[in-house]
Residue frames relative to the residue before (quaternion, step in Angstrom):
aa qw qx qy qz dx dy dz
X 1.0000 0.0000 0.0000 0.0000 0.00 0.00 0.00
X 0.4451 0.6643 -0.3944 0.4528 3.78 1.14 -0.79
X 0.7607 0.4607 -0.2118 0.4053 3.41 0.30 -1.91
X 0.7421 0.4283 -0.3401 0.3875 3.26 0.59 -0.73
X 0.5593 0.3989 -0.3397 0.6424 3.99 1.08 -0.72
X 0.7621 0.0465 -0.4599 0.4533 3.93 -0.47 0.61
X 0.6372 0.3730 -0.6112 0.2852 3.50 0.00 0.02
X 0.5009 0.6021 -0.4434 0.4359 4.23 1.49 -0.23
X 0.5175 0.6736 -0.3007 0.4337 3.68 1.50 -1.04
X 0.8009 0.4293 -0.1137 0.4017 3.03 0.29 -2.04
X 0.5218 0.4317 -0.3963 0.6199 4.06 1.31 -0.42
X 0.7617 0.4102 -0.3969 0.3067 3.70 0.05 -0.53
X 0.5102 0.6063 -0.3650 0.4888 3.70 1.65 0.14
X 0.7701 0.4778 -0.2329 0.3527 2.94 0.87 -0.91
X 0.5437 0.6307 -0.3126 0.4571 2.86 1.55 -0.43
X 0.5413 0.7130 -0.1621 0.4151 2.95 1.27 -1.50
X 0.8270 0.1849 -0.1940 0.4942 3.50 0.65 -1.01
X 0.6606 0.4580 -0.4598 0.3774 3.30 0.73 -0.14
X 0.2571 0.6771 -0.4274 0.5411 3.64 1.36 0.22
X 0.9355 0.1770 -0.0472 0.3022 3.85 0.04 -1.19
X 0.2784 0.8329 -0.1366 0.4584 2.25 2.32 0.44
X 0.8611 0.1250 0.0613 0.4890 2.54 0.96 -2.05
X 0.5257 0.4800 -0.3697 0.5971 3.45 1.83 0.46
X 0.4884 0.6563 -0.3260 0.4738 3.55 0.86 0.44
X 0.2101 -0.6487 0.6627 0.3097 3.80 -0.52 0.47
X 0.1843 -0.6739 0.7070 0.1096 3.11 -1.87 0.55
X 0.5470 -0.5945 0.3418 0.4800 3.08 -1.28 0.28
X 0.6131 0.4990 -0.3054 0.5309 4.02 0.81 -0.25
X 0.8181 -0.0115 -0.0890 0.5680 4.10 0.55 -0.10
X 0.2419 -0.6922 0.5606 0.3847 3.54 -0.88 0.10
X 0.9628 -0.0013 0.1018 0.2502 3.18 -1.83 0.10
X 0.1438 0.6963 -0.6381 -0.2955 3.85 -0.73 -0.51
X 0.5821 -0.5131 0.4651 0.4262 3.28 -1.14 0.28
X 0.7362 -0.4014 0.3755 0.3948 3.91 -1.39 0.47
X 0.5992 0.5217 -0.3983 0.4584 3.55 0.95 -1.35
X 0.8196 0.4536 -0.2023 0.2856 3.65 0.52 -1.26
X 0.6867 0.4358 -0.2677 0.5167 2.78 1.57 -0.30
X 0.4121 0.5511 -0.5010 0.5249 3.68 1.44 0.38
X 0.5408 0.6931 -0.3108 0.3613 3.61 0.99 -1.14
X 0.8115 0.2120 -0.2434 0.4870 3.15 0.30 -1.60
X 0.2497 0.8080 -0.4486 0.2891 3.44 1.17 -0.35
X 0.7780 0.3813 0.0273 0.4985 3.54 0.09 -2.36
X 0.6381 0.5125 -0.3840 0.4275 3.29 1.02 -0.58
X 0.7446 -0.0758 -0.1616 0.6432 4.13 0.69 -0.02
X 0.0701 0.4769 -0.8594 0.1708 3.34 -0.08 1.94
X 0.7683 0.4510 -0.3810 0.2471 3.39 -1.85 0.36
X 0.7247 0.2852 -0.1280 0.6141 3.26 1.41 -0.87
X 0.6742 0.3820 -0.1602 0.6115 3.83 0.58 -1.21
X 0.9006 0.0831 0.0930 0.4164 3.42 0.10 -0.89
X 0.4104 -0.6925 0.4512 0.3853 4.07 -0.51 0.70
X 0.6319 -0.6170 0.4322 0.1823 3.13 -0.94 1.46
X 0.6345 0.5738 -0.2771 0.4375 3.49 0.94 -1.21
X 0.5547 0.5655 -0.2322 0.5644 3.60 1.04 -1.48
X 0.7017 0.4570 -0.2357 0.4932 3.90 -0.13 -1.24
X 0.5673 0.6113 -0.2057 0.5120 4.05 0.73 -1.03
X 0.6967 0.3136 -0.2128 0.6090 3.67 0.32 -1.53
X 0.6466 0.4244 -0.4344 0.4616 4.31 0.30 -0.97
X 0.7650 0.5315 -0.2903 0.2190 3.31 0.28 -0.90
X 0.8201 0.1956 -0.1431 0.5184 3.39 1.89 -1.02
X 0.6516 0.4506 -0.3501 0.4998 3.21 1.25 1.03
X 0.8107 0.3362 -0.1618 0.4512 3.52 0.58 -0.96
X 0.6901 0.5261 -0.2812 0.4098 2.93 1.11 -1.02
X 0.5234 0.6176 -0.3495 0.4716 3.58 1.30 -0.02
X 0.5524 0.6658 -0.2089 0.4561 3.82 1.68 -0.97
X 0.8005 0.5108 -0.0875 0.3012 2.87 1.58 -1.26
X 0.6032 0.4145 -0.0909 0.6753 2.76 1.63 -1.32
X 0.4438 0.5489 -0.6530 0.2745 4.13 0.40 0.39
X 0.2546 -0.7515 0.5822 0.1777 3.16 -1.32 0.40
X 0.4171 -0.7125 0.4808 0.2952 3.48 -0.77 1.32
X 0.3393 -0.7039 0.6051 0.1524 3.99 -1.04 1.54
């Protein structure tokens, strides 16, 4: 049971930083916008990232994020 709550932990960091990673200016690229970075996001759930983790961002939070105050 351990293994299975940090290795669910240890995917949600990664996610986590590559998230601020890529919404972040660097000094070599600026920013992507959230959309793009959901984009590349889905684009290696399964391999780069747990697919399951990427799913749950995609149809819950990520909607929190991207609302736009009217």
């Amino acid at each position: 049971m351990f293994w299975t709550d940090n290795n669910n932990h240890n995917h949600k960091c990664a996610k986590r930083d590559a998230w601020d990673a890529m919404t972040t200016d660097r000094s070599y690229r600026p920013a992507l916008s959230l959309e793009e970075a959901l984009k590349e996001l889905c684009k290696n759930a399964g391999t780069q990232f747990d697919s399951k983790i990427i799913t749950h961002l995609k149809h819950s939070s990520f909607q929190a994020l991207t609302q736009k105050e009217v």
